[in-house]
C-alpha positions in Angstrom: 0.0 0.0 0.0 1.5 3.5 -0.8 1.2 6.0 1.3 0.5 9.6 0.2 1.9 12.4 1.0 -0.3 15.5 1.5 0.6 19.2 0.5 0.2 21.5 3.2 -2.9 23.5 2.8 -1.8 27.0 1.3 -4.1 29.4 3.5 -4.4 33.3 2.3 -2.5 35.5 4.2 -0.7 33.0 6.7 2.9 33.8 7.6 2.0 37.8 7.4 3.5 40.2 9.9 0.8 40.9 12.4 0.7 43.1 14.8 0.9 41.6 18.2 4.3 40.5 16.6 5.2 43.7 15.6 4.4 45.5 18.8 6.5 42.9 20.4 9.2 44.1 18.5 8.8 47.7 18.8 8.5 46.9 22.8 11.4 44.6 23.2 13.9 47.2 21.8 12.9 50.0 23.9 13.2 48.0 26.7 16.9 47.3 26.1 19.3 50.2 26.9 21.9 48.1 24.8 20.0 48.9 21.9 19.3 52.3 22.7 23.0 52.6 22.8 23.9 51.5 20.0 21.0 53.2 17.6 22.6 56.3 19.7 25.8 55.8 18.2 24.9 54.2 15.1 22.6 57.4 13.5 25.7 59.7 14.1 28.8 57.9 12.9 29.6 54.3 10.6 28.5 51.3 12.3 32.2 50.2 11.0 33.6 53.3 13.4 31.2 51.8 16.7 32.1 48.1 16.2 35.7 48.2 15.5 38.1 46.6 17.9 40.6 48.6 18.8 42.5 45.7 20.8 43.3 44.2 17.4 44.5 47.5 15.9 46.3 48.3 18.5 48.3 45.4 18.6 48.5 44.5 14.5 51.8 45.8 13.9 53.0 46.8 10.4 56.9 45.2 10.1 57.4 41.6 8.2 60.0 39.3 8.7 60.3 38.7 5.0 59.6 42.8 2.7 59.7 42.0 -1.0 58.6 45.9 -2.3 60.5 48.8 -2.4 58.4 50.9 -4.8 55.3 53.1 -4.9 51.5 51.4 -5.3 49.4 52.0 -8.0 45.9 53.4 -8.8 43.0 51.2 -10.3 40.8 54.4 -9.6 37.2 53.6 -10.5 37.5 50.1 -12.6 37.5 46.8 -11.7 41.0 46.4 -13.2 42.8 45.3 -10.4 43.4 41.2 -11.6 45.4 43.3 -14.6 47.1 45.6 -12.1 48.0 43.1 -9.6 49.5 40.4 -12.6 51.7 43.7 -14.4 52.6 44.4 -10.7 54.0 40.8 -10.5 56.0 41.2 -13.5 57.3 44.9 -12.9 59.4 43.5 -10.1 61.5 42.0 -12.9 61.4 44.6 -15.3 62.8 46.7 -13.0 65.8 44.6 -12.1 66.5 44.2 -16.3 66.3 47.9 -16.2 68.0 48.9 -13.0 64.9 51.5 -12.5 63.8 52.5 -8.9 60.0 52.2 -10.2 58.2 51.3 -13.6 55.0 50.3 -14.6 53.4 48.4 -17.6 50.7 50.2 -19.2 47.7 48.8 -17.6 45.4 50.5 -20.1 47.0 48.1 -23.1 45.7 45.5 -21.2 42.8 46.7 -20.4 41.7 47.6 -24.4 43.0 44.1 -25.5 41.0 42.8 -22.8 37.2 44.5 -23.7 38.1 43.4 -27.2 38.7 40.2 -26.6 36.3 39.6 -24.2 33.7 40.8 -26.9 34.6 38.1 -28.9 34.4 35.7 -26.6 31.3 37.2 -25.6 29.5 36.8 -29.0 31.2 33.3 -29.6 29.1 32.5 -26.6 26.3 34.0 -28.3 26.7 31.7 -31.4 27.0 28.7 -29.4 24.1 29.7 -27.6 22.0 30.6 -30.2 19.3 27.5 -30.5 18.3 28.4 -26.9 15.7 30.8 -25.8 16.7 34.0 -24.7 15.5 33.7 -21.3 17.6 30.3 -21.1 20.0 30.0 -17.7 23.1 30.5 -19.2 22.3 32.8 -22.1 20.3 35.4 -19.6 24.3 35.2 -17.7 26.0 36.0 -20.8 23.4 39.0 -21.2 24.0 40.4 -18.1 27.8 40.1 -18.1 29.0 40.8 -21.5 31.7 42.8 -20.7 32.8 42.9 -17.2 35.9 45.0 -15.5 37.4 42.1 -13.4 39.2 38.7 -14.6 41.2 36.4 -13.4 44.5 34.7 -13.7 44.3 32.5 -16.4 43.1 35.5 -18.2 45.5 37.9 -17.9 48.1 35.6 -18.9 46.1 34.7 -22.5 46.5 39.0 -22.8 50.2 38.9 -22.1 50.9 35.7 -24.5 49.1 37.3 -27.4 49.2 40.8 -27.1 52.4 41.2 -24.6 53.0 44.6 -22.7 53.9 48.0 -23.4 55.4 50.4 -20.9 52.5 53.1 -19.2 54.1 56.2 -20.8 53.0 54.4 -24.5 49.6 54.0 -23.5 49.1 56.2 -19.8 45.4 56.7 -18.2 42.7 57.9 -19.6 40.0 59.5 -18.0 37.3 55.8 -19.1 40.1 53.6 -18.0 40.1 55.3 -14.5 36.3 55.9 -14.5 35.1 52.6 -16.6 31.1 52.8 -15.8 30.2 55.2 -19.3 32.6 53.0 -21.2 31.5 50.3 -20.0 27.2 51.0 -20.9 28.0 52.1 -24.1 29.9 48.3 -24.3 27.6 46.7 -23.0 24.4 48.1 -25.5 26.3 47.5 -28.8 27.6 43.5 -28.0 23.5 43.4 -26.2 22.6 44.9 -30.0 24.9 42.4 -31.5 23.7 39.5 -29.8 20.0 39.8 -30.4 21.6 40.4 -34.5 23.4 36.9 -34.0 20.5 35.4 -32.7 17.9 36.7 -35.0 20.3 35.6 -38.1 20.4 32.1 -36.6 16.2 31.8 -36.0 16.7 32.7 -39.9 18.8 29.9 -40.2 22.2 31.3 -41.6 25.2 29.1 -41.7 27.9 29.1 -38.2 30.6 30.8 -40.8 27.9 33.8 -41.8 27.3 34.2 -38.3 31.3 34.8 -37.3 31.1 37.4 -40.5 28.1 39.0 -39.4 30.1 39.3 -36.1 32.4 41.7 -37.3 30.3 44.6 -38.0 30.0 44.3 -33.8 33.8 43.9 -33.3 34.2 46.9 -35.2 31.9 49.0 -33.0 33.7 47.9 -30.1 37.2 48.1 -31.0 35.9 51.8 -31.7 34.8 52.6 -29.0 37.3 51.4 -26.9 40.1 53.3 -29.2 37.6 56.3 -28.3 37.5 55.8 -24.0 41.0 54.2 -24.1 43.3 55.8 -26.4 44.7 53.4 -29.5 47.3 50.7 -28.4 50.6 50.9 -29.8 51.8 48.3 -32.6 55.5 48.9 -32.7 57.3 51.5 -30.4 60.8 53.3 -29.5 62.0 52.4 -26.3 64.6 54.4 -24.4 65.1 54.9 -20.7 68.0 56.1 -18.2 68.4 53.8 -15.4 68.4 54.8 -11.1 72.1 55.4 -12.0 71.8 57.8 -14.9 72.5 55.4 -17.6 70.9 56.0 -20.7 69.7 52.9 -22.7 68.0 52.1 -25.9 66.4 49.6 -27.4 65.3 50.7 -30.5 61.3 49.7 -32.5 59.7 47.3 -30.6 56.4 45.3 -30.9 54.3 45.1 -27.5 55.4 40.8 -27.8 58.9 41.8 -28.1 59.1 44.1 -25.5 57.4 41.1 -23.2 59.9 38.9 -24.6 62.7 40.9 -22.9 61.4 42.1 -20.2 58.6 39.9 -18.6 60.7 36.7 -16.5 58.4 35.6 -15.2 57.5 32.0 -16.8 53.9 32.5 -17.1 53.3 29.1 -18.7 54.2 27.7 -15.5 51.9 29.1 -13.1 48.4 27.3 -12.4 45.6 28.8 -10.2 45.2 26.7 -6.6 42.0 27.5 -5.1 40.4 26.9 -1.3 36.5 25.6 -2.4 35.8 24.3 0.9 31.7 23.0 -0.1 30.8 19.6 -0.1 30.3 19.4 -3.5 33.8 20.7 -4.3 36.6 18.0 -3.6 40.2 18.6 -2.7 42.3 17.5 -5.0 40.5 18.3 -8.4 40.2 20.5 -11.3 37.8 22.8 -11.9 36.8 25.2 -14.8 33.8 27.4 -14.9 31.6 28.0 -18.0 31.5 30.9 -20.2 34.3 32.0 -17.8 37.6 33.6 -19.7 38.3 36.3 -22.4 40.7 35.3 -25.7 38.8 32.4 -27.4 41.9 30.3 -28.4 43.8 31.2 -25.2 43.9 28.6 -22.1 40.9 27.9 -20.1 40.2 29.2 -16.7 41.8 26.2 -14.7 41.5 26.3 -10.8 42.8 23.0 -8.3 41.1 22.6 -5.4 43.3 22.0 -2.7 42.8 23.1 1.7 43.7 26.7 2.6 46.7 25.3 4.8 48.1 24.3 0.8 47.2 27.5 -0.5 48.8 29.2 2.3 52.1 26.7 2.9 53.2 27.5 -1.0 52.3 31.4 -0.8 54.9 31.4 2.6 57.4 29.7 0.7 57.1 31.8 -2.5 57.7 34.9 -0.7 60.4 33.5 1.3 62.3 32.4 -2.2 61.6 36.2 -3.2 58.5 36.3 -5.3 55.6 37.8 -5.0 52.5 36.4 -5.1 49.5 37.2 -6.8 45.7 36.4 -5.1 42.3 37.3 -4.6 40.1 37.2 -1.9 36.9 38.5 -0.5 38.3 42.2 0.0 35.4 43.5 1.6 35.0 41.3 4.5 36.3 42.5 8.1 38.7 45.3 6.1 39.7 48.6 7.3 40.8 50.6 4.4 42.5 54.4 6.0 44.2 52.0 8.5 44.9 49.5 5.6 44.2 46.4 7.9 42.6 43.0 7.6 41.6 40.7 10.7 39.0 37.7 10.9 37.8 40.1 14.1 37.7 43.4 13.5 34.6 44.3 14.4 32.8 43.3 16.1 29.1 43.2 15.2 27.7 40.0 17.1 28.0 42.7 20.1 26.5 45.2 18.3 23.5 44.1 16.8 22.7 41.0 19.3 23.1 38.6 16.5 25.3 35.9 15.8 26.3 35.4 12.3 27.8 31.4 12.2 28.1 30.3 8.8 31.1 29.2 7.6 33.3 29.7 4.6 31.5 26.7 2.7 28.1 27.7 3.9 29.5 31.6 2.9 29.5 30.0 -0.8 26.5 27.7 -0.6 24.1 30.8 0.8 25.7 33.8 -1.5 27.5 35.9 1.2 31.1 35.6 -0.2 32.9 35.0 -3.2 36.0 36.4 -5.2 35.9 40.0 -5.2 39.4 41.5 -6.0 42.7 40.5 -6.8 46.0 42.3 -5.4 49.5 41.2 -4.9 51.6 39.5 -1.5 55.1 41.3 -1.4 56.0 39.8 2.4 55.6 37.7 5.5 55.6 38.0 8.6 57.2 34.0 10.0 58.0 33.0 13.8 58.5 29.7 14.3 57.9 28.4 10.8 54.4 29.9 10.6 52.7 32.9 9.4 51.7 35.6 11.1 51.0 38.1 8.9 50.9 39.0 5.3 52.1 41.9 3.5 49.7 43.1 0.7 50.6 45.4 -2.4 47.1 46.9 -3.5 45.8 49.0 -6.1 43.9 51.5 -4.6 46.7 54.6 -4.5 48.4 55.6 -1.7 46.3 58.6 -0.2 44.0 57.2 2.5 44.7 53.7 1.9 46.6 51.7 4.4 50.5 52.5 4.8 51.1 54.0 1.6 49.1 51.9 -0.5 50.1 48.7 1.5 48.2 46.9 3.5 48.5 44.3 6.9 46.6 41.0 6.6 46.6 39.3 9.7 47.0 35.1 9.3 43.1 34.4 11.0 41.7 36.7 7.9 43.7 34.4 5.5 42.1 31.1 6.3 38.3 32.8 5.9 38.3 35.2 3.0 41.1 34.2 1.0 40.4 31.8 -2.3 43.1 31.8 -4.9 46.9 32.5 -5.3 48.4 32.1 -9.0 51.8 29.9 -7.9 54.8 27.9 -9.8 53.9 24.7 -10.9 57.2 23.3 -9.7 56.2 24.7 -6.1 53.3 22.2 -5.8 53.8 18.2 -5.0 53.8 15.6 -7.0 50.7 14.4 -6.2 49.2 17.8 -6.7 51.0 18.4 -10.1 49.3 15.3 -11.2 46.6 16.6 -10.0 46.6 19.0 -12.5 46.4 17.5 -15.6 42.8 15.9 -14.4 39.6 16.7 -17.2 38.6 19.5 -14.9 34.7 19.4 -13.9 32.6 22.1 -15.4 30.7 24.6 -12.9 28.0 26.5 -14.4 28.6 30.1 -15.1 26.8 31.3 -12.2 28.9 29.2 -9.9 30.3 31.7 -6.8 34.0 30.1 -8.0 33.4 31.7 -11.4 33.3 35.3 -9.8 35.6 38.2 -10.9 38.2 39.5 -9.5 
């Protein structure tokens, strides 16, 4: 005999706020000074400003055992560029040494142009692929509201680098879009929107995959004009000439960007993988991942994360910086960060005491319920180590050095690393065997609205 299950009977109205519930609300906070106290302070200065704890900024000192820096930060401004600037900070350590120069920077506006073209086309490709599903299908309704994003991520920065190499910032400086991408960025947005619904409706008319990719072009165009507009035009070959800390002067003569990378980038970017700390259930330790719809040149490498315990991530990033390289990450910026005094602490305020609430969820529930994810990528340039462990981290970031931490730099205490941090870009010969095994694993695929496919 089966047994049926009943539906609960759906009655109009039931689990509305009423008002003997409401007046016990109303009545339960005036009756608690606490509360009264803290509304007090609250309405007259940031919450941020009432629950932070001064214990732990008082004692979070700012000296590292291990200082890899000894130049000036940079400035993303107003963009979401800082996955470009932290990866052409990584490499200007380098290119200064080659140069004997006190500071340098790549142009991070070259990247940035070769990026929203690039990404265009990968945007449309996805389109194409896309096109015999309806337009309020899952994934197409994702590529429609993120044709064009700021942020990136590892993998992708490398795929601009490789094809397009790197020019020096006084080739292609700041503009006023690539410091203030939002205008840019709509006017983007509405011609690949326009070009998709073009692809779409040539498809529904039933035109063949190689008409499509022509028909593709006329979009292309519009965008590689409009970024020339916002961004300035990138250079194809350039003279290169510079005097050195000492007062050398040195040529080089015509360059392309590709050449210039070729002498001047050492880092072996081929050789770096992306280890991330997933810590969900449904996310093993040990395996690859990708994420679809997730990257930016169509023939460049995937997005490729391995999943491996935050103790992994943060054993290699130690030893990195101890063998003098920085390392690039990202991490949930936002979380338990105070930005004038450029600190980071798992602690720092404290808002269980303020607001009477306990918030419990851990990293993986974080992920699973939508309260964290990658937010922004920046650079480690040094440790703090006693006793073989870390205490402290050292962070480069890109936010300019007026009201931003020390200078631009930042303190990141070691509890803050184990619950916000997901991803450091690291040497494949760093990792262990088993884990470079790991790595050449058929990653899984995690749909594009995954939390592990955010931007940095």
């Amino acid at each position: 005999m089966t047994t049926m299950l009943s539906r609960p009977e759906v009655v109009p109205d039931a689990g509305a706020l009423e008002g003997g519930f409401l007046d016990r609300l109303r009545a339960g906070f005036a009756e608690n000074p606490r509360y009264r106290l803290a509304q007090n302070a609250v309405t007259q200065v940031t919450a941020d400003d009432v629950a932070l704890n001064r214990a732990i900024v008082s004692r979070t000192d700012h000296t590292f055992s291990q200082v890899l820096d000894d130049w000036s930060v940079t400035n993303q401004k107003a963009s979401g560029r800082c996955w470009i600037f932290a990866g052409l900070n990584l490499l200007r350590a380098g290119a200064m040494r080659r140069m004997n120069l006190k500071d340098f920077e790549f142009s991070q506006t070259y990247a940035h142009f070769w990026d929203k073209v690039e990404r265009a086309n990968y945007f449309l490709e996805a389109i194409i692929q896309t096109a015999d599903r309806q337009v309020d299908d899952r994934s197409v309704a994702y590529l429609l509201d993120h044709p064009v994003d700021d942020g990136g991520q590892w993998n992708m920065f490398v795929n601009l680098v490789q094809k397009h190499g790197v020019v020096p910032k006084a080739l292609m400086p700041e503009s006023e879009s690539s410091g203030n991408t939002r205008r840019m960025n709509s006017i983007l947005v509405a011609a690949l929107r326009q070009g998709a619904k073009s692809l779409r409706d040539l498809h529904a008319r039933g035109v063949t995959a190689d008409e499509l990719r022509g028909a593709k072009e006329e979009t292309l165009s519009a965008v590689y004009r409009i970024a020339s507009i916002h961004l300035g035009t990138p250079p194809d070959r350039f003279e290169w000439q510079w005097n050195d800390k000492d007062r050398g002067f040195h040529r080089d003569g015509l360059l392309t960007p590709q050449e210039f990378a070729a002498r001047y980038v050492d880092v072996p970017l081929d050789d770096f993988v992306c280890l991330v700390n997933d810590p969900r259930e449904s996310s093993p330790y040990g395996r690859t991942f990708t994420v679809e719809h997730l990257g930016n040149v169509v023939e460049g490498g995937i997005v490729k994360y391995l999943n491996v315990p935050i103790e992994t991530i943060k054993e290699i990033a130690m030893r990195t910086l101890l063998d003098g390289e920085p390392v690039w990450f990202g991490c949930d910026t936002g979380k338990m960060m105070r930005r004038d005094l450029g600190v980071w602490d798992a602690k720092l305020f404290d808002y269980e005491t303020l607001y009477d609430t306990a918030f419990v969820h851990d990293k993986a529930a974080r992920l699973e319920y939508h309260q964290t994810l990658m937010t922004h990528a920046m650079l480690f340039t040094g440790v703090d180590v006693a006793d073989g462990q870390p205490r402290r981290w050292r962070v480069e970031n890109s936010w300019g050095a007026e009201n931003s931490g020390r200078k631009g730099f930042f303190v990141m205490n070691d509890n803050w690393f184990d619950e916000h941090m997901f991803e450091i870009a690291a040497r494949r010969s760093s990792l262990s065997t088993e884990l470079q095994a790991a790595l050449d694993q058929e990653p899984i695929v995690l749909p594009a609205w995954d939390p592990m496919g955010s931007l940095a």
